[in-house]
N, C-alpha and C positions, 0 to 999 in steps of 0.2 A: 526448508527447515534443516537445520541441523542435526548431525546424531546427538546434542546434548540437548538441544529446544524439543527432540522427539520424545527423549526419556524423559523431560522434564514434564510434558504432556502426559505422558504414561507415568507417571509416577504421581502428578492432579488426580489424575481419573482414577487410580488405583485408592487413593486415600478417601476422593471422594465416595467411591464403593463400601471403603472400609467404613467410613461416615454411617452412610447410609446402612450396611449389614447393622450396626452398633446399635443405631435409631429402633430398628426393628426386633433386634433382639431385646434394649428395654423394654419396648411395646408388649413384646410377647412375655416378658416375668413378671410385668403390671397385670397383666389379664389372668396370668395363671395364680398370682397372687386375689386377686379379686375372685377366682373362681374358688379357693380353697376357705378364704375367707368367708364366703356362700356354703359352700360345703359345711365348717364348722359349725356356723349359724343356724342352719336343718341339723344340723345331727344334736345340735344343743333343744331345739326345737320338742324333737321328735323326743328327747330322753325325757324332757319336762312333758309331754303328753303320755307316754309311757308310766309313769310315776301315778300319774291321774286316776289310768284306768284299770278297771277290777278284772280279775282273772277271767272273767266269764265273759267279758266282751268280745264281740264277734265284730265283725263288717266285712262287706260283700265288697269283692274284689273280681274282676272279670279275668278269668283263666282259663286256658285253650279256647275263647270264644265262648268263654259261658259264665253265668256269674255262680262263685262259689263264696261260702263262710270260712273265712280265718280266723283263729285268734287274732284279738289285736295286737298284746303282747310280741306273739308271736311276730307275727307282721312289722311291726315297729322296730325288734333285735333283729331282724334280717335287713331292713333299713339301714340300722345304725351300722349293719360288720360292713354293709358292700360300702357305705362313705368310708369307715373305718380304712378298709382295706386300699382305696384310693390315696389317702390321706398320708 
């Protein structure tokens, strides 16, 4: 080979790389889009359940290994901030 058939071989392979980085970087904004999408969808979810229920509702949630009563309320705006705050 040549010094010019070498870099033109290394200049393939570099593009192809570049190809290929590119491929996978869309891959990766489709899924993160997909995932936020997801995200919204529960946090819309949860605001419409939220809306439902009455101040006094309670439900048992397993904490330190043991099951305790939360508001629901409660429970549901700590849902919503941690997506919130992802988002």
């Amino acid at each position: 080979m040549t010094k010019t058939e070498e870099q033109v071989a290394k200049d393939k392979d570099a593009v192809q790389k570049m190809a290929g980085a590119k491929s996978a970087m869309e891959s990766a904004l489709r899924r993160i889009q997909t995932l936020e999408q997801a995200l919204h969808s529960a946090k819309y979810s949860i605001e419409e359940i939220q809306t439902a229920q009455g101040d006094k509702l309670a439900i048992s949630v397993i904490r330190e290994g043991t099951y305790k009563f939360v508001g629901a309320k409660d429970h549901s705006r700590a849902a919503i901030m941690k997506i919130q705050d992802v988002l």
